[in-house]
NUKOL-195753 format. One line per 3 residues: number of its first residue (from 1); their letters; for each residue x negated, y, z of N, C-alpha, C. Coordinates in steps of 0.05 Angstrom, whole numbers, plus 5000, padded with zeros to 4 digits. Atoms other than C-alpha are relative to their C-alpha. Layout:
NUM = a = X/Y/Z/X/Y/Z/X/Y/Z; ...
# end
This chain:
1 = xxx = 4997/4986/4975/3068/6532/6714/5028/4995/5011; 4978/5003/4982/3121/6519/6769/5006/5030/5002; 4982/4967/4997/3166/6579/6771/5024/5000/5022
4 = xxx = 4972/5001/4988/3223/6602/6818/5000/5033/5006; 4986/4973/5009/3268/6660/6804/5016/5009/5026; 4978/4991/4971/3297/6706/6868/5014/5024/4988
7 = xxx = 4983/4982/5014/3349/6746/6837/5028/5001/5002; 4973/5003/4990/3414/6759/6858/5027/5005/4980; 4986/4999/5025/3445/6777/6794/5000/4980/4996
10 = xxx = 5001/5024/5017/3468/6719/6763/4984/4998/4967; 5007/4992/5027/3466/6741/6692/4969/5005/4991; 5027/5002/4990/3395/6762/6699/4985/4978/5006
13 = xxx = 5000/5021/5006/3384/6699/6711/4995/4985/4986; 4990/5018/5033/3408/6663/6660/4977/5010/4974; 5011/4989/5020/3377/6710/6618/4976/4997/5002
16 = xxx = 5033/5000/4991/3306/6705/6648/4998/4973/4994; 5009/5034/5010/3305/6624/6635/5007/5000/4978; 4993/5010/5035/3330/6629/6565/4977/5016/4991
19 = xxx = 5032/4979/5005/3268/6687/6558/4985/4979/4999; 5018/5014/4988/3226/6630/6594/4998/4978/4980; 5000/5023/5020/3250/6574/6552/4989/5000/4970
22 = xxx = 4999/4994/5026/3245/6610/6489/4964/5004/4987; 5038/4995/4997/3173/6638/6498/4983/5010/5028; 5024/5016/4986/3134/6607/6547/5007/4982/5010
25 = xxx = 4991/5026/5005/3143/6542/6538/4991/4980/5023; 5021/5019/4979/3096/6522/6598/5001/5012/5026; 4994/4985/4973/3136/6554/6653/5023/4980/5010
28 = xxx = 4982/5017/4998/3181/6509/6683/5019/5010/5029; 4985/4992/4983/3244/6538/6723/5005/4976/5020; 4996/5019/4985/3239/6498/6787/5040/5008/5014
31 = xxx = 4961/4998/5000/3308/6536/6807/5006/5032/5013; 4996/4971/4995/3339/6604/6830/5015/5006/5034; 4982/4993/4966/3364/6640/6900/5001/5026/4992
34 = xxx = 4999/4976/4995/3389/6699/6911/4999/5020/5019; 4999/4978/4963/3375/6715/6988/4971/4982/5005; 5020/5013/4988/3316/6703/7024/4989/4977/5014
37 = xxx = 5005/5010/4991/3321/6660/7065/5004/4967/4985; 5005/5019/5021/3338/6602/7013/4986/5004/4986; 5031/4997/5000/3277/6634/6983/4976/4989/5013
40 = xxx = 5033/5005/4974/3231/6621/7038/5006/4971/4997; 5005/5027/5000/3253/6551/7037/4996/4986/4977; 5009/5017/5029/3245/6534/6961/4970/4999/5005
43 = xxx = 5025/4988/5004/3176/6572/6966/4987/4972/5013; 5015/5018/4981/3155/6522/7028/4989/4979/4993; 4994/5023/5007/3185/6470/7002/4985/4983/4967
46 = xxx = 5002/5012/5027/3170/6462/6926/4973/5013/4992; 5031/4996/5009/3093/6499/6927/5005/5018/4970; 5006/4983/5037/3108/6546/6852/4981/5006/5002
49 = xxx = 5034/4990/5014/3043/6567/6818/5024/5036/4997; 4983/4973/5012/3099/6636/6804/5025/5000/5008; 4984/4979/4992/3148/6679/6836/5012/5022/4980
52 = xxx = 4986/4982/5014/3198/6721/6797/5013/5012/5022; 4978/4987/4979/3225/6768/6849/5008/5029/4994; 4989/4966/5000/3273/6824/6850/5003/5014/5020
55 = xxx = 5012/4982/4976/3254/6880/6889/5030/4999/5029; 4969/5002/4991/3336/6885/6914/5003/4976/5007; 4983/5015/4996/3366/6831/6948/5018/5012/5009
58 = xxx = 4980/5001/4987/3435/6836/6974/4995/5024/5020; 5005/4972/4969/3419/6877/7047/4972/4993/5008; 5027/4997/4988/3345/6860/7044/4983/5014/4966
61 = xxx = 5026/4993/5026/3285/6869/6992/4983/4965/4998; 5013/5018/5015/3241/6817/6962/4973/5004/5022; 5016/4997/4986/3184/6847/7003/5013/4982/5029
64 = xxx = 4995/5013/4980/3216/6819/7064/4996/4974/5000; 5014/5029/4999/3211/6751/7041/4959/4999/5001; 5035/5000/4988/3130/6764/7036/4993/4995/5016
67 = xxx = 5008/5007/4959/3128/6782/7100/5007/4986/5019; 5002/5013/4979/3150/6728/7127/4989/4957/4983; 5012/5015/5011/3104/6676/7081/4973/5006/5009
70 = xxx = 5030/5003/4982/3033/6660/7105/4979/4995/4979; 5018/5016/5016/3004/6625/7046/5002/5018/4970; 4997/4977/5026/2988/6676/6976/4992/4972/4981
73 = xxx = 5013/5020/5019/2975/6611/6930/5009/5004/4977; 4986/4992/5026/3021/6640/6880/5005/5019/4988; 4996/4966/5012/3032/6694/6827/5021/5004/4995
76 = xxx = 4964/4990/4999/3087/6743/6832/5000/5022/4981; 4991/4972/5023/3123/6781/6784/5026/5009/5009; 4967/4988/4993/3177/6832/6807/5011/5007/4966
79 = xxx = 4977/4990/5018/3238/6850/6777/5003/5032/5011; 4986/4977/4996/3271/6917/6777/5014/5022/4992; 4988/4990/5020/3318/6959/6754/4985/5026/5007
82 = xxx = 5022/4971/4996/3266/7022/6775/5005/5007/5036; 5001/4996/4977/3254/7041/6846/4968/5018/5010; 5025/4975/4998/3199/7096/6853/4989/4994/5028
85 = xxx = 5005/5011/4981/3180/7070/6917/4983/4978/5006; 5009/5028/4999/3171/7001/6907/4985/4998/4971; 5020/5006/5023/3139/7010/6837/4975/5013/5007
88 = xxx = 5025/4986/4995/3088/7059/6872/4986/4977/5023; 5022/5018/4976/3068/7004/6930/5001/4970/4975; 5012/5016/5007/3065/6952/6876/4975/5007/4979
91 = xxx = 5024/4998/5013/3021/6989/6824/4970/5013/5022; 5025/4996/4973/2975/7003/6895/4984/4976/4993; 5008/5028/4993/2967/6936/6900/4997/4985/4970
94 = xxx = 5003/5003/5024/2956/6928/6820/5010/4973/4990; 4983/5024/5006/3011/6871/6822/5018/5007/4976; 4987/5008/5015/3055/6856/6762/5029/5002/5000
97 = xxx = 4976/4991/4996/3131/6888/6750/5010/4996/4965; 4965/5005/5031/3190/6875/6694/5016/5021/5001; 4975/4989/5009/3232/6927/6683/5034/4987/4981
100 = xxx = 4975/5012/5007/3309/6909/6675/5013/5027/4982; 4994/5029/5006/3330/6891/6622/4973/4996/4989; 5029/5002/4996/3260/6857/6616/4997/4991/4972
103 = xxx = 5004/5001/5021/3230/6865/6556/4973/4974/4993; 5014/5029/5004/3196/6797/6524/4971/5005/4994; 5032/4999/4996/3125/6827/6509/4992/4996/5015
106 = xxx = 5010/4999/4974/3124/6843/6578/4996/4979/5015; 5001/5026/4983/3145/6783/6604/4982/4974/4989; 5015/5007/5012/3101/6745/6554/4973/5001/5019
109 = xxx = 5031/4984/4994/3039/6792/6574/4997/4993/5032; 4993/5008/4960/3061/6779/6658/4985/4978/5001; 4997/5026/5001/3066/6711/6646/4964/4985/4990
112 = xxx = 5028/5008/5007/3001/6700/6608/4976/5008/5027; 5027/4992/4975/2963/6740/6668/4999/4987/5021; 4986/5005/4981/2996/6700/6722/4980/4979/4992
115 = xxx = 5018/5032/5007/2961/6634/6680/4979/5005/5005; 5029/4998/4997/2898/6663/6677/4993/5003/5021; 5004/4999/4961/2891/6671/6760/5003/4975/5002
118 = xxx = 4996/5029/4982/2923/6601/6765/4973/4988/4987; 5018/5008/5015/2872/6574/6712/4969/5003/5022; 5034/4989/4988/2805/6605/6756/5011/4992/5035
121 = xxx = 4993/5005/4973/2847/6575/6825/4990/5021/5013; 5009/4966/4977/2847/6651/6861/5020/4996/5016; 4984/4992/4970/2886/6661/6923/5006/5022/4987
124 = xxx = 4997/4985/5012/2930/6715/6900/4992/5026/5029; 5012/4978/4983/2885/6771/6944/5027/5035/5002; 4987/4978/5021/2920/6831/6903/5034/4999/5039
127 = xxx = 4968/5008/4981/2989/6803/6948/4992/4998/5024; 5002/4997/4979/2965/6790/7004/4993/5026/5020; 5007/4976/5000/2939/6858/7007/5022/5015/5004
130 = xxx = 4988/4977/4994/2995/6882/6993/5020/4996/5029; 4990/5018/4977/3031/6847/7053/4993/5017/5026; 4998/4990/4980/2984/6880/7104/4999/5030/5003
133 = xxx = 4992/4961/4998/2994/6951/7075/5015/5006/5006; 4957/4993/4990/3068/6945/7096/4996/5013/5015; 4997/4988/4970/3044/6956/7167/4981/5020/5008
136 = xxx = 5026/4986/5007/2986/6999/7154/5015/5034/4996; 4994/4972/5010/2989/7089/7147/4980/4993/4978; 5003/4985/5032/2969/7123/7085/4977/4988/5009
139 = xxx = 5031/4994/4997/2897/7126/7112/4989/4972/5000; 5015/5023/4987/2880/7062/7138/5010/4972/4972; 4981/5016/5020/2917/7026/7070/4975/4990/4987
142 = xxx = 5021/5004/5019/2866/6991/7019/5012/4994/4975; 4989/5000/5038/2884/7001/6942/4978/4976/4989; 5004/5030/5016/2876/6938/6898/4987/5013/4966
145 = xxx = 5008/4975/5033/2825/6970/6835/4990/4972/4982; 5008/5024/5020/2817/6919/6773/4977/5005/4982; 5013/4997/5018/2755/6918/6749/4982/4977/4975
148 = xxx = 5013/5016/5019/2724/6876/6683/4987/4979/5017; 5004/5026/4988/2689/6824/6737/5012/4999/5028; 4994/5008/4977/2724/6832/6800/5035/5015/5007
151 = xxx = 4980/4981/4991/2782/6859/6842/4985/5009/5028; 5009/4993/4976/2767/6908/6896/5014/5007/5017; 4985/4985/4974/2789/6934/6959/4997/5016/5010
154 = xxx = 5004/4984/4993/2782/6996/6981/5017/5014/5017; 4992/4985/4980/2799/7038/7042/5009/5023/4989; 4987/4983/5017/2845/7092/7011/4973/5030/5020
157 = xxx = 5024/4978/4983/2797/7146/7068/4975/5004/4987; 5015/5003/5020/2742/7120/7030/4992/5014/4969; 4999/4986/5029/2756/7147/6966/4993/5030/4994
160 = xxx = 5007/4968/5000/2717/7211/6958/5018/5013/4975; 4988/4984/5024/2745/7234/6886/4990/4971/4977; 4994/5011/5032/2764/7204/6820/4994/5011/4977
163 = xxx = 4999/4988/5026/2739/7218/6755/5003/4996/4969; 4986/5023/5019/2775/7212/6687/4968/5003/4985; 5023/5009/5022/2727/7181/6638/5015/4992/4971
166 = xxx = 4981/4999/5013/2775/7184/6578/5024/4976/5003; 4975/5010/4992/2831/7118/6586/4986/4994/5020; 5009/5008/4977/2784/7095/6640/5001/5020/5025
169 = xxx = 5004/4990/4979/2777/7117/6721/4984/5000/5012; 5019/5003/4971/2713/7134/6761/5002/4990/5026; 5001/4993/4976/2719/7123/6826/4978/4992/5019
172 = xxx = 5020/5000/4993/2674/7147/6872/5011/4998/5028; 4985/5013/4963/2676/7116/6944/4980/4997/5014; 5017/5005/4973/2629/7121/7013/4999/4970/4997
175 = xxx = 5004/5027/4990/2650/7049/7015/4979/4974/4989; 5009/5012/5028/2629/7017/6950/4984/5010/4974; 5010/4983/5028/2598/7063/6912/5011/5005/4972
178 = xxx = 4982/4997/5022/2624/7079/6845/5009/4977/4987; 4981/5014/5010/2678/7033/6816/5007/5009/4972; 4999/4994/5021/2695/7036/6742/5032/4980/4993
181 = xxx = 4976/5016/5004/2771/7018/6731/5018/5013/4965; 4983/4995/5033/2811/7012/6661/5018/5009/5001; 4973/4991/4996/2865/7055/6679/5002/5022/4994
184 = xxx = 5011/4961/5002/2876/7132/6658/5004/5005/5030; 4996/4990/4979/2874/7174/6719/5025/5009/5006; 4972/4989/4993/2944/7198/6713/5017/4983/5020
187 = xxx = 4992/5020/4983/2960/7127/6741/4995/5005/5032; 5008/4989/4981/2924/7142/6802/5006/5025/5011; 4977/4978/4993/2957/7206/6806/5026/4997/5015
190 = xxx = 4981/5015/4994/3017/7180/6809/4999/4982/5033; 5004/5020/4977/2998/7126/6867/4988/5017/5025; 5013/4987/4973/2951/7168/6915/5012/5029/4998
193 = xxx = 4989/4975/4999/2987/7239/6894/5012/4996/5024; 4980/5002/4971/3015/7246/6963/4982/5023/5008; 5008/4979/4980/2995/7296/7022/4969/5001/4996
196 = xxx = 5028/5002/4996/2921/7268/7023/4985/5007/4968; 5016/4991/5025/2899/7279/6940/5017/5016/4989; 4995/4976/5019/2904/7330/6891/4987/5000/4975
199 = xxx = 5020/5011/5017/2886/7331/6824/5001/5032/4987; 5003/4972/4995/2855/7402/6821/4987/5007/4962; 5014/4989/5031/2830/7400/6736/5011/4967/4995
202 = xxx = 4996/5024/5024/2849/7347/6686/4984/4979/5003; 5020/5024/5000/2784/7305/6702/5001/4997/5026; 5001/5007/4970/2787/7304/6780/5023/4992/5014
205 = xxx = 4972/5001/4988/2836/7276/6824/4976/4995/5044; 5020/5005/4981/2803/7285/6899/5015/5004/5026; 4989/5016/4975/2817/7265/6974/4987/5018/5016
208 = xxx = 5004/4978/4979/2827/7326/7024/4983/4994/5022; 5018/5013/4979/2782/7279/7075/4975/5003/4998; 5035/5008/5015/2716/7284/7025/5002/5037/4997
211 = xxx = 5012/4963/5018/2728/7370/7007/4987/5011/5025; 5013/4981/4987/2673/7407/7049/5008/5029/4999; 5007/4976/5010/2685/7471/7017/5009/5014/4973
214 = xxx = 4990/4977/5029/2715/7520/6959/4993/5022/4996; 5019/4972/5006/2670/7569/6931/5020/5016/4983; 4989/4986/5011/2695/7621/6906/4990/5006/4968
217 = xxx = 5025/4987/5033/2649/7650/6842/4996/4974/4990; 4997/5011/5035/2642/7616/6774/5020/4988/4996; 4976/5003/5005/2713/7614/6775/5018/4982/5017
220 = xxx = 4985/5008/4973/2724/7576/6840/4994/4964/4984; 5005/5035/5003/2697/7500/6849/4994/4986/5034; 4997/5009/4977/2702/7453/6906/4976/4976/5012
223 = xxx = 5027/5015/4992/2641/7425/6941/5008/4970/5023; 4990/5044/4980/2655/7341/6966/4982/4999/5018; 5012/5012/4968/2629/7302/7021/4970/4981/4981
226 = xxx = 5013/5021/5016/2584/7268/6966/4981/5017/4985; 5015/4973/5015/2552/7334/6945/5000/5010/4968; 4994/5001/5035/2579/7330/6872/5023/5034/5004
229 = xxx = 4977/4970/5001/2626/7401/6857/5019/4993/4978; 4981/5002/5022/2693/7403/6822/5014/5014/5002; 4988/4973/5003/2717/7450/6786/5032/5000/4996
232 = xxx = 4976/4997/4996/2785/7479/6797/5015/5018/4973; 4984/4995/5019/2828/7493/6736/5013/5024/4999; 4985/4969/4991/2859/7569/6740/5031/4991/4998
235 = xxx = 4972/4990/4999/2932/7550/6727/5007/4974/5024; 4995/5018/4975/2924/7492/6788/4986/5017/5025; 5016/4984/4983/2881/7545/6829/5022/5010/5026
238 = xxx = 4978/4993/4970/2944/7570/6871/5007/4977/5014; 4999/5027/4989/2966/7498/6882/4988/4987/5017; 5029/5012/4990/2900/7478/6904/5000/5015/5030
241 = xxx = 5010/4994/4979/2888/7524/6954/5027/5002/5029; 4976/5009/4975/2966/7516/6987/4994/4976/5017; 5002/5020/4985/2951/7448/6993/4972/4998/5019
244 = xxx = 5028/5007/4982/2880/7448/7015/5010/5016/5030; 4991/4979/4978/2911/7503/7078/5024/4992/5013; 4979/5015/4978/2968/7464/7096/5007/4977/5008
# end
């Protein structure tokens, strides 16, 4: 695989091709930038099968170069030294992240997933996705769900409720019907927790767009758009009903 590293750290750097060299022997550093715009022209110019980018540049982001690339032919792996922001719109988009200082399983385990896309010639969808969620609200966004034969897309509005199925995630969707993703639900927590979900009991995580209704009696459960009920947990029960009211 053709590689090229956007990283403005030097050191980092250095260190990421001696990683590369060491183990994975079949990555070949075409060469490094540390601003975008000498980015955009390696990218054009030299076609990589793989992207190493760090979220930080200088006075831009890594996302900025994206958005102004046309063609997804290649797999990307960010860098980052943590950014709660940019790790929540890349695990949306169920793309591939390094934590700094990047640990070699990881980059190993990256690296190997990156082959197996180029191997089956995919258009990296996942990216491009995430590209037009930049410009996209909450609602109108489509989350990237990995499942055993496919990747999907789904209209985040769509998503009536989630349900855990022990490390695995239900999800149940108007769009697609039920989805079955390898992820615990906490992940999903994490990503759609915002204004629009709530995750009202340990097994449900559900989308204020799909709740009809909150019964009160047999301890208070919440009737969906999908006609399924879910029950509300007593020590999330105050929670639940702030958010459902404001």
């Amino acid at each position: 695989m053709k590689a090229i590293i956007v990283e403005d750290e030097v050191l980092v750097q250095k260190t990421l091709i001696s990683l590369l060299n060491k183990y994975c022997h079949d990555v070949e550093v075409l060469g490094c930038s540390d601003n975008i715009d000498d980015a955009l022209e390696m990218v054009q110019n030299l076609n990589p099968d793989l992207l190493f980018l760090d979220i930080q540049l200088q006075n831009a982001t890594s996302f900025d170069l994206l958005r102004r690339l046309e063609n997804f032919s290649f797999q990307c792996i960010f860098i980052t030294a943590f950014a709660q922001y940019a790790i929540k719109a890349i695990k949306f988009n169920a793309l591939d992240y390094l934590l700094k200082p990047v640990d070699v399983d990881e980059l190993i385990g990256a690296v190997n997933k990156a082959k197996a896309f180029k191997s089956k010639n995919m258009h990296n969808a996942s990216l491009e996705n995430f590209v037009k969620n930049e410009k996209l609200s909450q609602k109108e966004k489509r989350i990237t769900l990995t499942t055993q034969e496919s990747l999907e897309f789904i209209k985040v509005s769509n998503i009536i409720r989630c349900e855990a199925q022990g490390s695995y995630t239900l999800f149940i969707t108007s769009e697609k019907g039920n989805i079955l993703v390898s992820k615990h639900i906490k992940t999903f927590e994490e990503i759609l927790g915002q204004e629009d979900f709530i995750r009202p009991h340990q097994s449900h995580l559900v989308n204020r767009e799909h709740v009809e209704r909150y019964v009160k009696k047999d301890g208070g459960y919440i009737l969906m758009s999908d006609g399924s009920n879910v029950s509300v947990s007593k020590h999330k029960k105050s929670i639940f009903l702030a958010w459902l009211v404001g």
